[in-house]
DSSP file (Angstrom, degrees, kcal/mol; ACC not computed):
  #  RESIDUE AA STRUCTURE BP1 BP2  ACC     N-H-->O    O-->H-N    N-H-->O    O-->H-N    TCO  KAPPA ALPHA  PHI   PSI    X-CA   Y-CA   Z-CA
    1    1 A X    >>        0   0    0      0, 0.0     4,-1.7     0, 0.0     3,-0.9   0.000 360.0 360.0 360.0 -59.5    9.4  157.3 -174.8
    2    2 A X  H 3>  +     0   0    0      1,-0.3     4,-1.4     2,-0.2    38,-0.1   0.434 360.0  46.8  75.5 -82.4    7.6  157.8 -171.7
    3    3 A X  H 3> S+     0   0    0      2,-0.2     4,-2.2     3,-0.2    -1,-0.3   0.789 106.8  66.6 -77.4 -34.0   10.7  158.2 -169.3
    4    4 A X  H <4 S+     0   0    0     -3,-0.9     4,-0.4     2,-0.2    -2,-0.2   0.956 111.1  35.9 -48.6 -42.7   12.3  160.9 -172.4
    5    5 A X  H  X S+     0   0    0     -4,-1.7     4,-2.6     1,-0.3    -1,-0.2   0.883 115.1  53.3 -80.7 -32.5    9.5  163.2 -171.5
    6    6 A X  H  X S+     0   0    0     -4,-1.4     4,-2.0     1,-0.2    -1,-0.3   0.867 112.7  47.7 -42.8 -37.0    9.7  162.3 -167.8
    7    7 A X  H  < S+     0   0    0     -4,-2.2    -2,-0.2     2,-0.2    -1,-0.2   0.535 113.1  42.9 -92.9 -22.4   13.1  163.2 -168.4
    8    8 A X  H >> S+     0   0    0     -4,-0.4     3,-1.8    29,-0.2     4,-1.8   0.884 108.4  67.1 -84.2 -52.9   12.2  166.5 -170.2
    9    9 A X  H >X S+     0   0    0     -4,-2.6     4,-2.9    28,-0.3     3,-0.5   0.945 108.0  34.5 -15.0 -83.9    9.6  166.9 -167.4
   10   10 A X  H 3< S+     0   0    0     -4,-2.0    -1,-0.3     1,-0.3     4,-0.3   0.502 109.0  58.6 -70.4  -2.1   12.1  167.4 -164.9
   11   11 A X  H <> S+     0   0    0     -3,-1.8     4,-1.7     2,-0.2    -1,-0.3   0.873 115.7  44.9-102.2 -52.5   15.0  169.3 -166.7
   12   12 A X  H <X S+     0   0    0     -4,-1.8     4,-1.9    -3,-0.5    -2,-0.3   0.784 104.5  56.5 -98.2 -58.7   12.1  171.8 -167.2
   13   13 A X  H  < S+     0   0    0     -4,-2.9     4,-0.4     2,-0.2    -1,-0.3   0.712 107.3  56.5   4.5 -61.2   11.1  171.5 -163.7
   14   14 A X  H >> S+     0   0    0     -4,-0.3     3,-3.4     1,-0.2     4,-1.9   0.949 108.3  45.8 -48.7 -72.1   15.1  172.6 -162.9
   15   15 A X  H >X S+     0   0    0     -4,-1.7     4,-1.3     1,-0.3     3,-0.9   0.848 107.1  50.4 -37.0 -49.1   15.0  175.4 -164.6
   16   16 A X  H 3< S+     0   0    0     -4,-1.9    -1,-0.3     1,-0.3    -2,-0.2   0.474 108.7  51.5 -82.1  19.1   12.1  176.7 -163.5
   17   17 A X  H <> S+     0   0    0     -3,-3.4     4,-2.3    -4,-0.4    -1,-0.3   0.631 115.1  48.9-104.8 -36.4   13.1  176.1 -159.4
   18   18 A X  H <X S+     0   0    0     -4,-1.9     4,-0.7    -3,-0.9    -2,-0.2   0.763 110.1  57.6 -87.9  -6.7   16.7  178.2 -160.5
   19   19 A X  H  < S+     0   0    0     -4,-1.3     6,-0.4    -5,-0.3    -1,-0.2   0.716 102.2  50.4 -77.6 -18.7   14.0  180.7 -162.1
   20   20 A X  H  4 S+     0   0    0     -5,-0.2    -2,-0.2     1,-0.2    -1,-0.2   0.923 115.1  39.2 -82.5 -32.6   12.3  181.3 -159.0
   21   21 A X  H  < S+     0   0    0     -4,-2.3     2,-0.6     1,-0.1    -2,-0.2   0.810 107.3  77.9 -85.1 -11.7   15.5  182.1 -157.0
   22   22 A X    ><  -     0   0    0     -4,-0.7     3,-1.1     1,-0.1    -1,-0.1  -0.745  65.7-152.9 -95.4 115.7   17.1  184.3 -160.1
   23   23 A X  T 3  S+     0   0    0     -2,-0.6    -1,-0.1     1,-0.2    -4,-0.1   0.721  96.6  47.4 -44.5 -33.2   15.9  187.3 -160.6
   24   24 A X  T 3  S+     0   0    0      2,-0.1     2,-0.3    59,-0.0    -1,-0.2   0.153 100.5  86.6-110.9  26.8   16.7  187.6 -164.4
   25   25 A X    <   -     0   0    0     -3,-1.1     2,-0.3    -6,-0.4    -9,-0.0  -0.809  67.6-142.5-142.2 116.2   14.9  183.6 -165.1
   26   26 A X        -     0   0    0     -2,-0.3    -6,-0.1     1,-0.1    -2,-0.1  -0.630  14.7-170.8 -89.0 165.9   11.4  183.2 -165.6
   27   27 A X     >  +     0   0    0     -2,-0.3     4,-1.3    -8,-0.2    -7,-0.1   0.617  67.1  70.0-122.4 -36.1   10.0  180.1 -164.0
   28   28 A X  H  > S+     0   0    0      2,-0.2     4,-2.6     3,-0.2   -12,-0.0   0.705  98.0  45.6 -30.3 -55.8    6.6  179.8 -165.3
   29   29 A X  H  > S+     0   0    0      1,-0.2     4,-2.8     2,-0.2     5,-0.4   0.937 114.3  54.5 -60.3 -46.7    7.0  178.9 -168.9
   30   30 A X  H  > S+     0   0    0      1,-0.2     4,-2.5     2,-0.2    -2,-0.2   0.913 117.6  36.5 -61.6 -30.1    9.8  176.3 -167.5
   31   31 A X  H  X S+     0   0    0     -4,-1.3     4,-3.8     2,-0.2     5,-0.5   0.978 118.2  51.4 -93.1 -35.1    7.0  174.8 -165.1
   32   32 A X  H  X S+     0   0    0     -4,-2.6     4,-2.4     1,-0.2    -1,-0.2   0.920 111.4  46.0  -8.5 -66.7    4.4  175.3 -167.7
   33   33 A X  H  X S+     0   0    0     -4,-2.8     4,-0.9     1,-0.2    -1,-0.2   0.923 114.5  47.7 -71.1 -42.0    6.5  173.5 -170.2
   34   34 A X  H >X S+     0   0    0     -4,-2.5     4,-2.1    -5,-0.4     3,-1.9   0.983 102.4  63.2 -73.6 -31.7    7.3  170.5 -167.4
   35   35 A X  H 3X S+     0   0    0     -4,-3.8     4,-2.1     1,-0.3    -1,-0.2   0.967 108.8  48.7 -57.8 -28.7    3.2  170.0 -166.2
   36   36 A X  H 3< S+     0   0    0     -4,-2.4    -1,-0.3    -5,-0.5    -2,-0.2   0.674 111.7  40.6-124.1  28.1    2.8  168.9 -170.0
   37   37 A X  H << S+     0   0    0     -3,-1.9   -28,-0.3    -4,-0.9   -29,-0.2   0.225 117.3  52.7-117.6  31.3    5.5  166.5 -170.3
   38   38 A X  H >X S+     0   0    0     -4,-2.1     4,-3.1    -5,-0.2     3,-0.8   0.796 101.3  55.9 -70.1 -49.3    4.5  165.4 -167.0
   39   39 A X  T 3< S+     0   0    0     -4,-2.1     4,-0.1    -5,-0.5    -3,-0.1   0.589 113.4  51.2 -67.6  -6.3    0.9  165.0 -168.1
   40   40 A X  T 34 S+     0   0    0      2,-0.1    -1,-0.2   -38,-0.1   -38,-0.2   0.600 126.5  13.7 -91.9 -31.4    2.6  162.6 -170.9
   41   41 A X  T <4 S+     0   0    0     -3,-0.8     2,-0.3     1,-0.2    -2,-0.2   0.813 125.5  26.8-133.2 -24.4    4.4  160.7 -169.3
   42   42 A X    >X  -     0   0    0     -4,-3.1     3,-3.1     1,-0.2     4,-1.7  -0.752  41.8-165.4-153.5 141.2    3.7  160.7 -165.1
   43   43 A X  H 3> S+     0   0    0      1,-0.3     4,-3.7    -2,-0.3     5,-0.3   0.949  91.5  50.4 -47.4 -54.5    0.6  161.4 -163.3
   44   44 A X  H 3> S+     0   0    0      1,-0.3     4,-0.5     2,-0.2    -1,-0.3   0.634 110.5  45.0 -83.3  11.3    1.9  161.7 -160.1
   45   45 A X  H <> S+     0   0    0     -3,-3.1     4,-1.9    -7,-0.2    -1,-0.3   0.800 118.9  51.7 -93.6 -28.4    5.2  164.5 -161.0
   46   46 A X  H  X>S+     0   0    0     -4,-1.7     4,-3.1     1,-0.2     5,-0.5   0.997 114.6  37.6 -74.8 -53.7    2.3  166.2 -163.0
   47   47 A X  H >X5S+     0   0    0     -4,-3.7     3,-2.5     2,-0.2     4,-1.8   0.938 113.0  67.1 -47.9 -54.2   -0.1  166.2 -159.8
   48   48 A X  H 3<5S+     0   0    0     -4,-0.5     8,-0.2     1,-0.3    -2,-0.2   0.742 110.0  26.7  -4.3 -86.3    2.8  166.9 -157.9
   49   49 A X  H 3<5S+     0   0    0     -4,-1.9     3,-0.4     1,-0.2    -1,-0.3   0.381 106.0  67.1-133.6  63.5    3.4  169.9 -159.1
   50   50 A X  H <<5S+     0   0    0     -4,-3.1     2,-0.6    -3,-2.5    -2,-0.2   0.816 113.9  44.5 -67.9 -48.5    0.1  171.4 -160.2
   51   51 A X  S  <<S+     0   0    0     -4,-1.8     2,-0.4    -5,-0.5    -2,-0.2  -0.009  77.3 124.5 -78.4  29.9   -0.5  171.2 -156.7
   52   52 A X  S   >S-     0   0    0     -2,-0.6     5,-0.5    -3,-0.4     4,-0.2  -0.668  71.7-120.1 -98.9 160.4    2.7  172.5 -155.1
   53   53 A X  T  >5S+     0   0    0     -2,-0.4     4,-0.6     3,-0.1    -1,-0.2   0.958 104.5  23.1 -67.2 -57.4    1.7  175.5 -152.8
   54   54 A X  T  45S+     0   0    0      2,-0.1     4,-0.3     1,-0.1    -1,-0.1   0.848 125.6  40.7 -89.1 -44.1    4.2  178.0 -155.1
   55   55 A X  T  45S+     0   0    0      1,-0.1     4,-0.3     2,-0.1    -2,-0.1   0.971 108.2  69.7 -80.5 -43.1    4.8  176.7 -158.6
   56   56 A X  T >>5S+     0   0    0     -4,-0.2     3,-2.0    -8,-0.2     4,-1.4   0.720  81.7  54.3  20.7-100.9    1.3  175.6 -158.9
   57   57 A X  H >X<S+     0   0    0     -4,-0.6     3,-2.3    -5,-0.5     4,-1.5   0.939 106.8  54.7 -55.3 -79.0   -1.3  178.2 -159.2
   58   58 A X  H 34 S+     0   0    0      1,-0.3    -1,-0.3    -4,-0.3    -2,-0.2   0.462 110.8  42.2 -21.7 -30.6    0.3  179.8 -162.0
   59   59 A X  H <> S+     0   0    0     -3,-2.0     4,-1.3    -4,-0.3    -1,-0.3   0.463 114.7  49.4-110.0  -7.7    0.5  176.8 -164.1
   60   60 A X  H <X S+     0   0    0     -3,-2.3     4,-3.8    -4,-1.4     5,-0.6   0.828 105.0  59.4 -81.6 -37.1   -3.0  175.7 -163.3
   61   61 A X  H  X>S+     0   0    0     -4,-1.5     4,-3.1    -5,-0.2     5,-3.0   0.949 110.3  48.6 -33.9 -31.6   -4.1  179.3 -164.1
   62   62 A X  H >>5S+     0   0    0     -5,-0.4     4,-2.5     4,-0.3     3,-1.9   0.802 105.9  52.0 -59.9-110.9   -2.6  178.5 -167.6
   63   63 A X  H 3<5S+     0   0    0     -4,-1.3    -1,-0.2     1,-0.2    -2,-0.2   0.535 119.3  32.5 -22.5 -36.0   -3.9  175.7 -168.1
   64   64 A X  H 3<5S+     0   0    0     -4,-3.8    -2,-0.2     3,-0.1    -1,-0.2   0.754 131.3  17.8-103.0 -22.0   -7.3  176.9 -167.4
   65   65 A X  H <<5S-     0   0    0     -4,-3.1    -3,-0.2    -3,-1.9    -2,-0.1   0.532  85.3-124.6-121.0 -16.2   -7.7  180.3 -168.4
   66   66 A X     << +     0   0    0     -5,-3.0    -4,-0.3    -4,-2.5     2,-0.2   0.848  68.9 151.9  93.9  22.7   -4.8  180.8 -170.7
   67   67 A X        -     0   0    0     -6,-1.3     2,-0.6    -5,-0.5    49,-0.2  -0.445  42.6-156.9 -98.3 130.1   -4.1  183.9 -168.0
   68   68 A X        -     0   0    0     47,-4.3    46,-0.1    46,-0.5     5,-0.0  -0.744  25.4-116.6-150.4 151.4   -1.5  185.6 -166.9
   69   69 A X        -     0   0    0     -2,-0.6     5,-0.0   -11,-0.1     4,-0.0   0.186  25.6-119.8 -52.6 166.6   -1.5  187.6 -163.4
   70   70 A X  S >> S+     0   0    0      2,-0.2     3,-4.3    46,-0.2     4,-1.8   0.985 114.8  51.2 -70.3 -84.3   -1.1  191.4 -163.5
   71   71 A X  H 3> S+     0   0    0      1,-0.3     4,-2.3     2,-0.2    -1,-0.1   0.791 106.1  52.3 -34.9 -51.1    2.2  191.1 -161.3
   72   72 A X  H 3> S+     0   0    0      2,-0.2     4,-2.2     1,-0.2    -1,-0.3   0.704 109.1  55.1 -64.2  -2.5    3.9  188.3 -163.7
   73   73 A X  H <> S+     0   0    0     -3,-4.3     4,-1.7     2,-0.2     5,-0.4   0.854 114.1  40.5 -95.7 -46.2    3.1  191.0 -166.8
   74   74 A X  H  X S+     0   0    0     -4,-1.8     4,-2.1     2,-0.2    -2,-0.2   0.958 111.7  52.2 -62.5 -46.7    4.9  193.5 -165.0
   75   75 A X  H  X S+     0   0    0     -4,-2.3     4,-1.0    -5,-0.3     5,-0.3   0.978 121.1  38.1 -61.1 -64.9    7.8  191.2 -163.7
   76   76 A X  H  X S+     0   0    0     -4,-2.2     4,-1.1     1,-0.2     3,-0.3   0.798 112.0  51.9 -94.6  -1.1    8.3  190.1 -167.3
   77   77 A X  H >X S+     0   0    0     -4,-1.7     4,-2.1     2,-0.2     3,-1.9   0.991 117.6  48.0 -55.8 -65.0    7.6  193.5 -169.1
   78   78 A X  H 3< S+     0   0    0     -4,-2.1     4,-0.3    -5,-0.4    -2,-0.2   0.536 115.3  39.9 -61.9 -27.7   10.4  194.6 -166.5
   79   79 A X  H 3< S+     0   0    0     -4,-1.0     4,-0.4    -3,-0.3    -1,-0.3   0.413 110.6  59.5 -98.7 -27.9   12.6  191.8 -167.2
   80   80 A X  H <X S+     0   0    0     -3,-1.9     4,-1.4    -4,-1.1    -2,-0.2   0.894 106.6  49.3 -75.0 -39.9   11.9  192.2 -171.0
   81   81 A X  H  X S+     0   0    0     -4,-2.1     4,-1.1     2,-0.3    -3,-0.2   0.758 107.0  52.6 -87.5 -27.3   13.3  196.0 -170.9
   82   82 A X  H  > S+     0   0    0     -4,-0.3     4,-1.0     1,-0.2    -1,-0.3   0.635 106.1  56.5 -87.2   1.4   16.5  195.3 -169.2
   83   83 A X  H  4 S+     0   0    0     -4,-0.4     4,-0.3     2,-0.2    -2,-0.3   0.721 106.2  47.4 -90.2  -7.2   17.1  192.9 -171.5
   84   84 A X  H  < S+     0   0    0     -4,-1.4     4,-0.3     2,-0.2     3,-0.2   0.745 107.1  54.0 -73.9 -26.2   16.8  195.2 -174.0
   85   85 A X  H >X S+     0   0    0     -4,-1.1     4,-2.0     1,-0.2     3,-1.2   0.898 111.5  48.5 -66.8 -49.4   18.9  197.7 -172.6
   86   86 A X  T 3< S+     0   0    0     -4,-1.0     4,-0.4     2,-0.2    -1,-0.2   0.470 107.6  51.6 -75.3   0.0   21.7  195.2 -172.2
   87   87 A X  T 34>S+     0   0    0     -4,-0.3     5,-0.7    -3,-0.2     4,-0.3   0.458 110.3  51.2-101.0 -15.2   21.5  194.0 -175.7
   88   88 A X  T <45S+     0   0    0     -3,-1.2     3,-0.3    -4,-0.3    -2,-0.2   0.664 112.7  44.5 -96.2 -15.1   21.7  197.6 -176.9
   89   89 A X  T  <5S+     0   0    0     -4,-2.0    -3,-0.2     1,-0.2    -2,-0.1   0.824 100.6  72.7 -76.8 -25.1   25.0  198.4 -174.6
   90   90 A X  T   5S-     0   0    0     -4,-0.4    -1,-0.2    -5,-0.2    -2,-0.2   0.581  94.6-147.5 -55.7 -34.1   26.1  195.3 -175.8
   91   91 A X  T   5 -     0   0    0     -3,-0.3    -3,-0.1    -4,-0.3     3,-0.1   0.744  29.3-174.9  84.0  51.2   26.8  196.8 -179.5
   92   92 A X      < -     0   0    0     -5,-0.7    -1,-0.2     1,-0.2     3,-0.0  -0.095  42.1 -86.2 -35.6 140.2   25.8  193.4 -181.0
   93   93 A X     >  -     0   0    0      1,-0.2     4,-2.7     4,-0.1    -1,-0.2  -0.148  53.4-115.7 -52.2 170.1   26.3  193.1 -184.7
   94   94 A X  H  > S+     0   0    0      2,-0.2     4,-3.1     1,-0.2     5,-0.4   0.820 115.9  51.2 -97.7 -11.2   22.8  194.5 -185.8
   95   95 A X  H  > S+     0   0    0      2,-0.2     4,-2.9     1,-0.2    -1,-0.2   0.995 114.6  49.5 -70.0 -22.4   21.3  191.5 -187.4
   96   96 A X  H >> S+     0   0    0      1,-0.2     4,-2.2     2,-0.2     3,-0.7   0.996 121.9  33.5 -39.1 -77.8   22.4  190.1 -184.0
   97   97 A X  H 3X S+     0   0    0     -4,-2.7     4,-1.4     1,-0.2    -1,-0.2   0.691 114.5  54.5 -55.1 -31.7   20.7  193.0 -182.5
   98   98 A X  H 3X S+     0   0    0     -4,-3.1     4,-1.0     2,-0.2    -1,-0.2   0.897 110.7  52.0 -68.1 -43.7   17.7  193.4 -185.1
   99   99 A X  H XX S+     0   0    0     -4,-2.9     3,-1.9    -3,-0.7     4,-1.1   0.992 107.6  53.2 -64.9 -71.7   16.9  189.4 -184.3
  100  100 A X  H >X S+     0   0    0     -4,-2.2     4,-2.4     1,-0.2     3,-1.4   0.826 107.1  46.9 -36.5 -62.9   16.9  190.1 -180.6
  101  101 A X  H 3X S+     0   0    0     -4,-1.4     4,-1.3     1,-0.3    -1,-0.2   0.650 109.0  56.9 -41.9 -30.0   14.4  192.9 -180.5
  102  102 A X  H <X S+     0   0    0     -3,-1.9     4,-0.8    -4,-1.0    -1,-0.3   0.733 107.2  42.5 -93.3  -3.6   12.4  191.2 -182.4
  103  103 A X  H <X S+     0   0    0     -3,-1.4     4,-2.3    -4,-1.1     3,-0.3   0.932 117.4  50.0 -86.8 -27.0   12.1  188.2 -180.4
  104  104 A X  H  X S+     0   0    0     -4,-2.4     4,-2.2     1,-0.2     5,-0.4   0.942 114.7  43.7 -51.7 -45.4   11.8  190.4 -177.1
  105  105 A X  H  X S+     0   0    0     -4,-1.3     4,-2.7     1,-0.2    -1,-0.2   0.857 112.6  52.2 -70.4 -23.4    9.1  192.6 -178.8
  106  106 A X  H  X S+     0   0    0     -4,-0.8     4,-1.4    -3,-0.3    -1,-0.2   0.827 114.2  44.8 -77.6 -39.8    7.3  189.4 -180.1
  107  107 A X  H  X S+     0   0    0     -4,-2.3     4,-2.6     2,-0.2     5,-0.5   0.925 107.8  56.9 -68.1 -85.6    7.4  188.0 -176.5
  108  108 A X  H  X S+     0   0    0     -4,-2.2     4,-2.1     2,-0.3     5,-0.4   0.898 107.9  46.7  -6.5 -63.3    6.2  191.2 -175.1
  109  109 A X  H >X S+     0   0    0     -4,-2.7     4,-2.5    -5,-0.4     3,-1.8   0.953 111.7  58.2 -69.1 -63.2    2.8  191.2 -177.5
  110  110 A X  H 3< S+     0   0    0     -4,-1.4    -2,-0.3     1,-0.3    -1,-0.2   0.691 113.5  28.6 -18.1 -69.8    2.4  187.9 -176.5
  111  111 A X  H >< S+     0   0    0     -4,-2.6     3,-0.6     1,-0.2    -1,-0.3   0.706 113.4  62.6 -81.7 -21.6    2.3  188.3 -173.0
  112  112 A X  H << S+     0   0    0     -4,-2.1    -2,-0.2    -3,-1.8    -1,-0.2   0.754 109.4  48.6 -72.6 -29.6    0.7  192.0 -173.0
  113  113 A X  T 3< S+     0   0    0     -4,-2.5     2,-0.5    -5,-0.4    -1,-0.2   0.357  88.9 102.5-112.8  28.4   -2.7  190.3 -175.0
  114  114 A X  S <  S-     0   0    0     -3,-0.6   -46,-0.5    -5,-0.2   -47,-0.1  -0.926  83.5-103.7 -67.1 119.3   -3.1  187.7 -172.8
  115  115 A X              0   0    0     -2,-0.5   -47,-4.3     1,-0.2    -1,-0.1   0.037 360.0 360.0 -32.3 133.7   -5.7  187.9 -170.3
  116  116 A X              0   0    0    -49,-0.2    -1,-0.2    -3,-0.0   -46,-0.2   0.296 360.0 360.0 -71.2 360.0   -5.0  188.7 -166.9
């Protein structure tokens, strides 16, 4: 079991390296998401990277204050609203479209009533 979550770890851990260089990719949740099936399964990817100079602070901030910086609430507010423009040019069936909006907006509170 062990190596599956190692194994999750690091697929989570992808993402979130192709999120930093892609504009329209968050990276945070994905490294979030790998530091705790690192912490499951191996110390040292989890020290690894809690401590990496860039992916790091953000995910210890997390961890410790539940926070998230002023700049990432803008980056994904900003990221949240062109995907909403492009899901409305898209002319998506509407439950298609009804479903979407609501996960954006749902994301959106989320991240808006978190502590900075």
């Amino acid at each position: 079991m062990r190596w599956m979550k190692f194994s999750i770890g690091l697929f989570f851990t992808g993402i979130g390296v192709l999120g930093a260089f892609l504009p329209v990719l968050p990276s945070t949740v994905f490294f979030i998401t790998a530091a705790y099936f690192f912490s499951q399964s191996s110390e040292k990817a989890e020290h690894w990277l809690l401590n990496h100079p860039r992916f790091g602070p953000p995910v210890v901030k997390w961890r410790e204050e539940r926070a998230i910086s002023r700049p990432a609430k803008v980056l994904a507010t900003s990221g949240i609203s062109v995907s909403g423009v492009i899901i409305y040019l898209a002319e998506l069936p509407l439950i298609a479209m009804g479903f979407s909006f609501a996960v954006l907006i749902g994301s959106l509170v989320y991240i808006l009533t978190r502590p900075s």
